[in-house]
C-alpha positions in Angstrom: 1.3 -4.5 -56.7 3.9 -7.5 -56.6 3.4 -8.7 -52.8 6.9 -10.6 -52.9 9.8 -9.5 -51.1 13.2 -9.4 -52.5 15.8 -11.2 -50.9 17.5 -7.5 -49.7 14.3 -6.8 -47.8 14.1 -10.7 -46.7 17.8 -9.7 -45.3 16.5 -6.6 -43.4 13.6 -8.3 -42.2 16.0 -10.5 -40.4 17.8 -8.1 -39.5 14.8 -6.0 -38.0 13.8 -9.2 -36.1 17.1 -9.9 -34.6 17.0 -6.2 -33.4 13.6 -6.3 -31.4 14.4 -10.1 -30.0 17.9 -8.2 -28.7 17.0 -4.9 -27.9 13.4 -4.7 -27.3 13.1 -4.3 -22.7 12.3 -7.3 -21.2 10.0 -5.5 -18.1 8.0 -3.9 -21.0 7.1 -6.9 -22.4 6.1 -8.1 -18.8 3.8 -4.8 -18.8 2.1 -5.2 -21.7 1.2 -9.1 -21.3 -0.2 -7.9 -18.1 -1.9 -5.0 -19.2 -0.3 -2.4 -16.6 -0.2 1.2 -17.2 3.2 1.9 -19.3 5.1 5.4 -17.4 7.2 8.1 -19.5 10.0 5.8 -18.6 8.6 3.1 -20.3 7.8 4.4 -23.3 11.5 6.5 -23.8 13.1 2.7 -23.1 12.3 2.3 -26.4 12.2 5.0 -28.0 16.0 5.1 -27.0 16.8 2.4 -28.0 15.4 3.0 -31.2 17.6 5.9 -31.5 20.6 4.5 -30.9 20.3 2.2 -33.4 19.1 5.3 -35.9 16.2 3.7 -36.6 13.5 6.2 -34.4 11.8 8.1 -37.4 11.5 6.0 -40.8 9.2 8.5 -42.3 11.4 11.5 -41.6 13.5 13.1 -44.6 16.7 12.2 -44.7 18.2 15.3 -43.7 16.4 15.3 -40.5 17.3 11.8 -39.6 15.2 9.6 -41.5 16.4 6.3 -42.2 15.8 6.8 -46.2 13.7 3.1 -46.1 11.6 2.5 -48.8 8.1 2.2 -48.1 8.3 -1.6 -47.7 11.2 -1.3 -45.4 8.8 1.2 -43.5 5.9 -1.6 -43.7 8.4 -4.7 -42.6 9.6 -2.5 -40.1 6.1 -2.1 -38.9 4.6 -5.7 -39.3 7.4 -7.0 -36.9 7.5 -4.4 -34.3 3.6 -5.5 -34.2 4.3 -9.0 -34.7 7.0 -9.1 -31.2 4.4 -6.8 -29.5 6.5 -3.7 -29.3 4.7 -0.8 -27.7 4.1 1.9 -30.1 5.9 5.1 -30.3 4.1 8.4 -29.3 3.2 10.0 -32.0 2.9 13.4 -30.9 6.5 14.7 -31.4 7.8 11.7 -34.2 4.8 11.6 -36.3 2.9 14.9 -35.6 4.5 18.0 -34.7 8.1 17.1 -36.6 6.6 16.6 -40.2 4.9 20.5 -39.2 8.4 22.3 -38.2 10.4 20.2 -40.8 7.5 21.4 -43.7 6.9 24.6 -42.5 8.7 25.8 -39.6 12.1 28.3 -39.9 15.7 26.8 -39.7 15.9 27.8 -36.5 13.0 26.1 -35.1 14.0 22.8 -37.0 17.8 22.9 -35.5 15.8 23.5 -32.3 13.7 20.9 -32.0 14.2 18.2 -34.2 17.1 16.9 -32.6 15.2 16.7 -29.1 12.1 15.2 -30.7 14.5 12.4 -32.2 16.4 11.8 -29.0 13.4 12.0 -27.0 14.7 14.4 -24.9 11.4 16.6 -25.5 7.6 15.0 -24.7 5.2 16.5 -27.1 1.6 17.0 -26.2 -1.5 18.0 -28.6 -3.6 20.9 -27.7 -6.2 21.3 -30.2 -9.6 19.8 -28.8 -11.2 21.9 -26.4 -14.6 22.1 -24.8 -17.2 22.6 -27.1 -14.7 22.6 -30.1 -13.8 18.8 -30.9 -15.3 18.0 -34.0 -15.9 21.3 -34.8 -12.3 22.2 -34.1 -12.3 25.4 -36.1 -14.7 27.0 -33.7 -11.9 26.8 -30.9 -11.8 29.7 -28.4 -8.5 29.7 -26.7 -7.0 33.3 -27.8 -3.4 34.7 -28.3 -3.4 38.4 -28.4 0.6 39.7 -29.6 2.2 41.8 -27.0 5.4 43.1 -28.8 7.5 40.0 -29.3 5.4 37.5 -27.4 1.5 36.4 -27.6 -0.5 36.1 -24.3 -2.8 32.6 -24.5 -5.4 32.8 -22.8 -8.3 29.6 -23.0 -8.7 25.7 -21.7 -7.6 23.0 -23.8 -9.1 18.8 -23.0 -8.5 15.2 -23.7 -4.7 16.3 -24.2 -2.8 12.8 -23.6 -0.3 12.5 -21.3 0.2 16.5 -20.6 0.9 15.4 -17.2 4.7 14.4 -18.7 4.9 17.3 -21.2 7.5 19.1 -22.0 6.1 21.1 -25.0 2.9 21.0 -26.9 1.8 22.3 -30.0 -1.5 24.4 -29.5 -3.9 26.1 -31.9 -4.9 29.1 -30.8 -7.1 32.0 -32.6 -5.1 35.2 -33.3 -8.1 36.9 -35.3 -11.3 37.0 -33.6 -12.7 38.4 -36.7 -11.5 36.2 -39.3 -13.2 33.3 -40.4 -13.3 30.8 -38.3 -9.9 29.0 -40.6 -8.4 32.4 -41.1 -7.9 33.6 -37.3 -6.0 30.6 -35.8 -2.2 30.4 -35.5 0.0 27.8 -34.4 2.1 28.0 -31.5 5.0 25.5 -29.8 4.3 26.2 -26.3 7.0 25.7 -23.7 4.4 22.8 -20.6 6.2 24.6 -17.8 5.6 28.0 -18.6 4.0 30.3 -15.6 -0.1 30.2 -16.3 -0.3 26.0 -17.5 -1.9 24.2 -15.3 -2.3 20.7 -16.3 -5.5 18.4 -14.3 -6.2 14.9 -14.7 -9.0 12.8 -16.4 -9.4 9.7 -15.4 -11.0 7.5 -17.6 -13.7 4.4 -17.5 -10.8 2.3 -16.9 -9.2 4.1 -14.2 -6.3 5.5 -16.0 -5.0 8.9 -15.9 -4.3 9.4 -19.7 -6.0 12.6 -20.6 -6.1 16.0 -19.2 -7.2 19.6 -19.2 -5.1 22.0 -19.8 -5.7 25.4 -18.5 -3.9 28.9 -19.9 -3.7 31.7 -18.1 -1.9 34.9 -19.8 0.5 32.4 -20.6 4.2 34.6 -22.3 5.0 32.5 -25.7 7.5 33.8 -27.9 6.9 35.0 -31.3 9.5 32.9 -32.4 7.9 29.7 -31.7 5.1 30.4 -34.1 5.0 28.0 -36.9 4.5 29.3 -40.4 2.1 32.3 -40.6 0.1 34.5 -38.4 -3.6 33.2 -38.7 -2.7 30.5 -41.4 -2.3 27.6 -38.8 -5.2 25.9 -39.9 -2.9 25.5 -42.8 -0.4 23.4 -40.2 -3.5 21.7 -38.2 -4.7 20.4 -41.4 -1.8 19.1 -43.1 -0.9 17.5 -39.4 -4.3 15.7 -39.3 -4.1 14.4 -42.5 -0.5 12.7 -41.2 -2.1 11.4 -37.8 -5.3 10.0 -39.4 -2.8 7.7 -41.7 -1.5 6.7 -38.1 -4.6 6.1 -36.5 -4.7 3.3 -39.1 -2.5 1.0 -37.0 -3.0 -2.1 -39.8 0.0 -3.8 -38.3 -1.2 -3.4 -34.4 -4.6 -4.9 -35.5 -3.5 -7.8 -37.1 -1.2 -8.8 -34.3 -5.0 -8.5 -32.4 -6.5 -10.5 -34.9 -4.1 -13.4 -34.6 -4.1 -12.9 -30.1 -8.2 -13.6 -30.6 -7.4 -16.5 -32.6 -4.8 -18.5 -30.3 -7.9 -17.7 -27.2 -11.2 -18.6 -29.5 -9.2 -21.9 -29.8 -8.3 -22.7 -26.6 -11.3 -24.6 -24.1 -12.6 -22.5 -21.2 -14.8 -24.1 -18.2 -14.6 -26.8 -20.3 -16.7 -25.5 -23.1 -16.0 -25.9 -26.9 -13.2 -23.3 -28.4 -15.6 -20.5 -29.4 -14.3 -20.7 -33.1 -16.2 -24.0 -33.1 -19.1 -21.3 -32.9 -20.3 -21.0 -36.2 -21.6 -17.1 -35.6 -18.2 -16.0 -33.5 -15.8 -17.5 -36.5 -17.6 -15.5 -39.3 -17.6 -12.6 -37.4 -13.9 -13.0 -37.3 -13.7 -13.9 -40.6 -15.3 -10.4 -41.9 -12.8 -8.8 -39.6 -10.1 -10.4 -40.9 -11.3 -9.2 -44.6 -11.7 -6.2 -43.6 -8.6 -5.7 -42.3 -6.7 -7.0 -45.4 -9.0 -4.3 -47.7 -7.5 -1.4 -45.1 -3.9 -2.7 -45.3 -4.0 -2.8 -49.1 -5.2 0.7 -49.0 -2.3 1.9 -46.7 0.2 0.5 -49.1 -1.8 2.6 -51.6 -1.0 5.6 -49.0 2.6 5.0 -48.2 3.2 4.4 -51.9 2.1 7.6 -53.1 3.6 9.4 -49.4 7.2 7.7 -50.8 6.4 9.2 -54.7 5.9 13.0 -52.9 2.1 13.2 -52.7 1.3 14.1 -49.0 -1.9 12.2 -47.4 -4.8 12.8 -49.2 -8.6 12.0 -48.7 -7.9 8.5 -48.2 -6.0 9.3 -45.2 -9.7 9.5 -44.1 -10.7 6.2 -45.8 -8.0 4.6 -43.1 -8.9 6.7 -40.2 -12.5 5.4 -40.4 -11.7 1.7 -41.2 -9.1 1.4 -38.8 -10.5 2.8 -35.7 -13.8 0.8 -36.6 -11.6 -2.1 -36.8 -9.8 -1.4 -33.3 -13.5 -0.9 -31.7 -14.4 -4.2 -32.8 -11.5 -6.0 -32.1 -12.2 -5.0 -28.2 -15.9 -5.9 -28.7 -14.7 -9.6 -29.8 -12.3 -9.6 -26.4 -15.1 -8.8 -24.3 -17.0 -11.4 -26.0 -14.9 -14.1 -25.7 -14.3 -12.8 -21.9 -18.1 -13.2 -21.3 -18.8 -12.9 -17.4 -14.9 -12.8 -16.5 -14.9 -9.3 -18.1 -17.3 -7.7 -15.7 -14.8 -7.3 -12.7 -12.8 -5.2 -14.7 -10.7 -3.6 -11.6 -7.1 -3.5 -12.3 -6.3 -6.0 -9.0 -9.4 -8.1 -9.5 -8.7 -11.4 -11.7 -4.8 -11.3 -11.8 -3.1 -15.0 -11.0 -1.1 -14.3 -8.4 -4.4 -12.6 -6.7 -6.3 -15.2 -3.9 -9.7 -13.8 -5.3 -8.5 -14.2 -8.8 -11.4 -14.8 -11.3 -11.0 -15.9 -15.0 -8.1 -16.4 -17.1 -5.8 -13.1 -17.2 -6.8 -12.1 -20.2 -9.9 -11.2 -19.6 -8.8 -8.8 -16.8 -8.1 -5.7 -18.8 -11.4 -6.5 -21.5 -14.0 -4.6 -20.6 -11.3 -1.1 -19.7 -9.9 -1.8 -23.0 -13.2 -1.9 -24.6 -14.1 1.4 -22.6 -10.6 3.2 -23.8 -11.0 2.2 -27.4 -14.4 3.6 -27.8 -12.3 7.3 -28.4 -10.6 5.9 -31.6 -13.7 7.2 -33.7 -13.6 10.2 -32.4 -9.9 12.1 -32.2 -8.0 12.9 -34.9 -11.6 14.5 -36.5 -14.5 12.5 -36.0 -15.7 9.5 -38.1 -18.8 11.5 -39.2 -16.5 14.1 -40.6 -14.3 12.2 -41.9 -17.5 10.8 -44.0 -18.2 14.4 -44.8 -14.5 15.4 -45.6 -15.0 11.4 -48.1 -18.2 12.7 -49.3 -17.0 16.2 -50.5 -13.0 15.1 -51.9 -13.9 11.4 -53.5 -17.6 12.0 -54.7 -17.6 16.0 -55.3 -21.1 16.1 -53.2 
């Protein structure tokens, strides 16, 4: 693999650099260094701005309004949105739903809702996971039952992100309650403000209202917005997972962590040595750091083959379960480093401009972060499955 740029993608890194440093919004940046719960607003700033400049879905075909980058454009593009602390774009329209209408979906659908997704003019939430059915996801209970030229969904959908600012979500739901358990599920686009959804928060360890239930009841959904098949959505959920485990990767995003631990384990606090002076702390970054570089080398593998035609295959696992272990303990080195001054962890409790402040204001958001990230090894499938899915593709057990 030759690991040296030409000078055309030298130019366009440049070029990609001078874009963030002149377009990326200033209050976001403010957010983020401050760890404050990002709105809808927030996150379409960017994602407009993106758009503008035609740049919003490099994975996209070109047809559909991909930017036709090659897949180290795609992987410049990525290490210096990370590298200037860019948020990162939802993925639930760009990088989920869209590669399932423009793969499967009718014409219709795509001139529908591919242009929205793009724009932004359409929030996209997941509804797969439901109570009882995570892992297990085939097992899900939520039933459509075809009433002439619409379905009627009844069931309960959780830990669907942001639903609160939905405008659509793409839901599995099960069509054949006698089929095998892969064989009776169909996928369905399903309009959030529909008569019968009703959307309640879950507020999470850190106090944030990120995830919801979602409730149906004898919800009206066209047949129309059924993509591909009756009772061959599995087909869709599958190919969609396999696309949002490569995501869940985020190599780019954790180096940018890496280095943030770094510029703190050097610095003094209460006047003790820079804990990379510790012996024990700096090898444990050092494996991290190793590790890291093994995962990023396999996601050029990924994108590689993604660019030659080959769609995500079993190694989409292979980065699902590296890189969420990798984000987990990335937070577990913040907390560490945070010590004591992680344990108030309320959102106005240790903030500089606060009288009672306590600790530097970093360590303010360690110990939520710590709590939120302990999900990554669990959605998008499960790190034991993912294992399984390993054991049976790569090793034929």
């Amino acid at each position: 693999m030759d690991l040296e740029f030409s000078p055309e993608e030298i130019a366009f890194r440049e070029e990609v650099r001078t874009f963030i440093a002149e377009n990326y919004p200033a209050e976001l940046r403010g957010k983020q260094d401050e760890g404050d719960e990002l709105t809808k607003e927030d996150f379409l700033s960017w994602h407009k701005a993106l758009y503008k400049k035609g740049w919003i879905a490099p994975a996209w075909p070109v047809e559909y309004g991909g930017t036709g980058w090659s897949v180290t454009q795609r992987y410049i593009f990525s290490e210096e949105a990370a590298r200037a602390d860019c948020i990162r774009l939802l993925p639930f329209g760009l990088t989920m739903v869209a590669p399932v209408i423009y793969t499967f979906g009718t014409p219709e659908q795509k001139a529908r809702f591919l242009p929205r997704i793009l724009s932004g003019e359409d929030w996209w939430c997941q509804g797969y996971s439901e109570p009882g059915s995570g892992s297990d996801l085939a097992s899900l209970r939520t039933k459509a039952v075809r009433d002439g030229d619409h379905y009627v969904v009844n069931g309960q959908k959780t830990w669907t992100t942001l639903a609160q600012h939905a405008d659509w979500g793409f839901f599995l739901v099960r069509t054949d309650p006698d089929a095998k358990q892969q064989e009776g599920i169909s996928f369905l686009l399903i309009d959030m403000k529909s008569p019968g959804i009703e959307v309640r928060p879950i507020i999470t360890l850190g106090g944030e209202h990120e995830v919801n239930e979602v409730f149906l009841d004898n919800v009206r959904v066209p047949v129309e917005n059924r993509v591909f098949e009756e009772n061959k959505g599995w087909t869709c959920a599958k190919f969609l997972l396999a696309h949002e485990r490569v995501g869940i990767a985020g190599v780019a995003s954790s180096k940018r962590g890496v280095e943030r631990i770094r510029a703190i384990a050097s610095t003094e606090m209460d006047g003790e040595k820079p804990l990379l002076a510790n012996p024990f702390f700096r090898r444990k970054v050092a494996e991290l750091e190793m590790d890291l570089a093994a995962l990023e080398y396999t996601e050029l593998r990924t994108l590689s083959g993604m660019a030659a035609g080959k769609g995500p295959g079993p190694e989409s696992s292979v980065l699902k379960i590296k890189g969420s272990e990798i984000q987990q303990r990335l937070t577990e080195l913040t907390l560490e480093m945070a010590g004591h001054y992680g344990a108030p962890y309320f959102r106005s409790f240790g903030e500089g401009d606060n009288e009672h402040a306590v600790g530097p204001g970093w360590a303010n958001r360690a110990a939520p972060t710590y709590y939120n990230v302990r999900k990554t090894t669990i959605y998008g499938g499960s790190n034991e499955i993912q294992r399984n899915i390993i054991a049976k593709m790569v090793l034929g057990l």
